[in-house]
C-alpha positions in Angstrom: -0.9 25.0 2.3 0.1 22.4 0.2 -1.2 18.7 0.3 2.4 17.3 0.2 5.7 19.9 1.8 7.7 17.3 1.5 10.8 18.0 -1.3 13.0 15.2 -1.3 12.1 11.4 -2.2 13.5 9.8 0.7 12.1 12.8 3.4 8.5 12.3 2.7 8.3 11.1 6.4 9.7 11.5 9.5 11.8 8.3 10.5 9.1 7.3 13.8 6.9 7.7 10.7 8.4 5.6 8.6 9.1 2.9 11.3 5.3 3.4 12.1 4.3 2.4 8.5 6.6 -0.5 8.3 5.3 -1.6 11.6 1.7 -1.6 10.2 2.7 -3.6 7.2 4.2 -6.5 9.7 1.6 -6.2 11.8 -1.5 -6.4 8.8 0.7 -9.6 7.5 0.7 -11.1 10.7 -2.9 -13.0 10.7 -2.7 -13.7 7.1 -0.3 -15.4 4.4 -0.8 -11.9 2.3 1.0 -9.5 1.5 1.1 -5.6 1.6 3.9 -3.4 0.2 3.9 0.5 0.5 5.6 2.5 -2.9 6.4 6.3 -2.7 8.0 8.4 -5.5 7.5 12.2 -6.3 5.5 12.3 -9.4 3.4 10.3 -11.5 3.2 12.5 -14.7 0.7 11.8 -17.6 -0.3 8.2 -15.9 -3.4 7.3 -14.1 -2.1 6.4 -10.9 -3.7 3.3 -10.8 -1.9 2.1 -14.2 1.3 3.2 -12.3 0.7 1.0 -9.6 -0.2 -1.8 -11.4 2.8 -1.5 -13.5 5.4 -1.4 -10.1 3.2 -4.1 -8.6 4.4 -6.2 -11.6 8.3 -4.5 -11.7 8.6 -5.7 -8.1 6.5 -9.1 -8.6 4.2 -8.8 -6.3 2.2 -10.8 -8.8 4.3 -14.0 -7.9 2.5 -14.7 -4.5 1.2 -18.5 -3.9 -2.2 -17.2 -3.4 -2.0 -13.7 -5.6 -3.2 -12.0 -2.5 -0.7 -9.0 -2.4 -1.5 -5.4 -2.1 0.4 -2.4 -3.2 -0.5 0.7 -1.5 1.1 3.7 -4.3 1.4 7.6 -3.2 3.1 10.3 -6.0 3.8 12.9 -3.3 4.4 15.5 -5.4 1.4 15.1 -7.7 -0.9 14.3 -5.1 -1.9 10.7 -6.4 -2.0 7.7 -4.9 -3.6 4.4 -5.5 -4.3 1.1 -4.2 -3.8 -2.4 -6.0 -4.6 -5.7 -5.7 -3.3 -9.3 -7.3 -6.6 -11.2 -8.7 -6.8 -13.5 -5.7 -7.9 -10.5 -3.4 -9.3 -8.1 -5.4 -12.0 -10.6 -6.5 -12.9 -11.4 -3.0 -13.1 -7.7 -2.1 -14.2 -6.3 -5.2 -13.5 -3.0 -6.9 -15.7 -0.7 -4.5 -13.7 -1.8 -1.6 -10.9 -0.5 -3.0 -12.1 2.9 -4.6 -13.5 3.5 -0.6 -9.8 2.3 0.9 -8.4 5.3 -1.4 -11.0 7.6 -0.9 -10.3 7.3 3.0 -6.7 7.7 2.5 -7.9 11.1 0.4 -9.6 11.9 3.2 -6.5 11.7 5.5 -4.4 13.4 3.0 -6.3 16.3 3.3 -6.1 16.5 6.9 -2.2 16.5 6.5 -2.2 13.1 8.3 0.0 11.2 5.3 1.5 8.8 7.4 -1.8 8.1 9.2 -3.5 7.5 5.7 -0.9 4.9 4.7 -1.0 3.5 7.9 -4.9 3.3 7.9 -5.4 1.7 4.1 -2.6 -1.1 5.2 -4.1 -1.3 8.8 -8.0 -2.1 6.6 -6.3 -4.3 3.7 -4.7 -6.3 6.6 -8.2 -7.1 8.2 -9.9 -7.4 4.3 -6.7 -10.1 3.8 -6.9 -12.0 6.9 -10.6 -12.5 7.0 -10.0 -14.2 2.8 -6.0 -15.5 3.1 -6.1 -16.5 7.1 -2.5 -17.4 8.4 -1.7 -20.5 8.0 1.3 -21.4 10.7 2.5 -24.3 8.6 2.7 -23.2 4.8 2.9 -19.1 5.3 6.1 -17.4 4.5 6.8 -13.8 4.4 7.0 -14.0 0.4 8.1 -10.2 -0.2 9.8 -8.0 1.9 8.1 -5.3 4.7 9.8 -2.4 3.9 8.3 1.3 2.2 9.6 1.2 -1.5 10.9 4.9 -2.5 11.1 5.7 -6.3 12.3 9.1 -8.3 
C-alpha cells in the first residue's frame, strides 16, 4: 500500500481533516505570539526537503515575524517528504535535535497512514515548544500570518 493514495493537490485530506489541521494551527498559536503554517504540494523532486521548506518559508515570509518565531511544517505527498522549519528565534531555543525528532514522529505517523494525525501532532508539539519560549503576550500579540494549510503543484 502506498504511503500517500492521495492523487490530486487539493484532495490530500478529507475536509473534517483539513478543518482538524487548521484547528490545531489556531489552537498551538493561541498561548503564544508564534506562528505555525502547514505547506502541502505533490512533489519535491531533486531537493532536500528541508532546502524546500526553507525556501517557501522565505516565498511566504514567514521570516518577517517580530520575534522570528515561525514554524513551517512541509509534506511532498507524492514523494513521501516532509520537513519541519524554523525562523532563528525558535530554532535556537529548541535546537536542531528537536526538530529532526518532531519529523521523525510525523514519519512515524506517516507510516501508520495517520497523515492528518502526523500534521496535526508536529503543530500540536511546536505549539507547546513555542509557547513555553514566545508566551502570549495579550497586549502586543497579533496573528502575524494567516492559519490556513498552504497547497502547492
Amino acid at each position: 500500500m502506498a504511503l500517500f493514495p492521495f492523487t490530486r493537490k487539493n484532495n490530500f485530506f478529507a475536509e473534517d481533516e483539513k478543518q482538524r489541521i487548521v484547528a490545531a494551527i489556531r489552537d498551538a498559536e493561541l498561548t503564544t505570539s508564534g506562528e505555525v503554517r502547514v505547506y502541502i504540494e505533490s512533489r519535491c523532486r531533486f531537493v532536500d526537503p528541508l532546502d524546500r521548506a526553507a525556501e517557501l518559508f522565505w516565498m511566504l515570509k514567514m521570516d518577517y515575524t517580530q520575534d522570528h518565531n515561525a514554524v513551517l511544517v512541509y509534506v511532498a505527498v507524492r514523494d513521501h517528504q516532509f520537513a519541519v522549519y524554523a525562523d532563528k528565534g525558535i530554532h535556537d531555543k529548541m535546537g536542531g535535535e528537536y526538530w529532526q525528532k518532531e519529523v521523525a514522529a510525523m514519519k512515524k505517523h506517516f507510516q501508520q497512514e495517520q497523515y492528518a494525525d502526523a500534521i496535526i501532532h508536529v503543530v500540536t508539539d511546536v505549539g507547546i515548544a513555542l509557547q513555553s519560549n514566545f508566551p502570549y503576550n495579550r497586549e502586543t500579540d497579533k496573528n502575524e500570518l494567516p492559519d490556513d494549510i498552504v497547497f502547492g503543484n
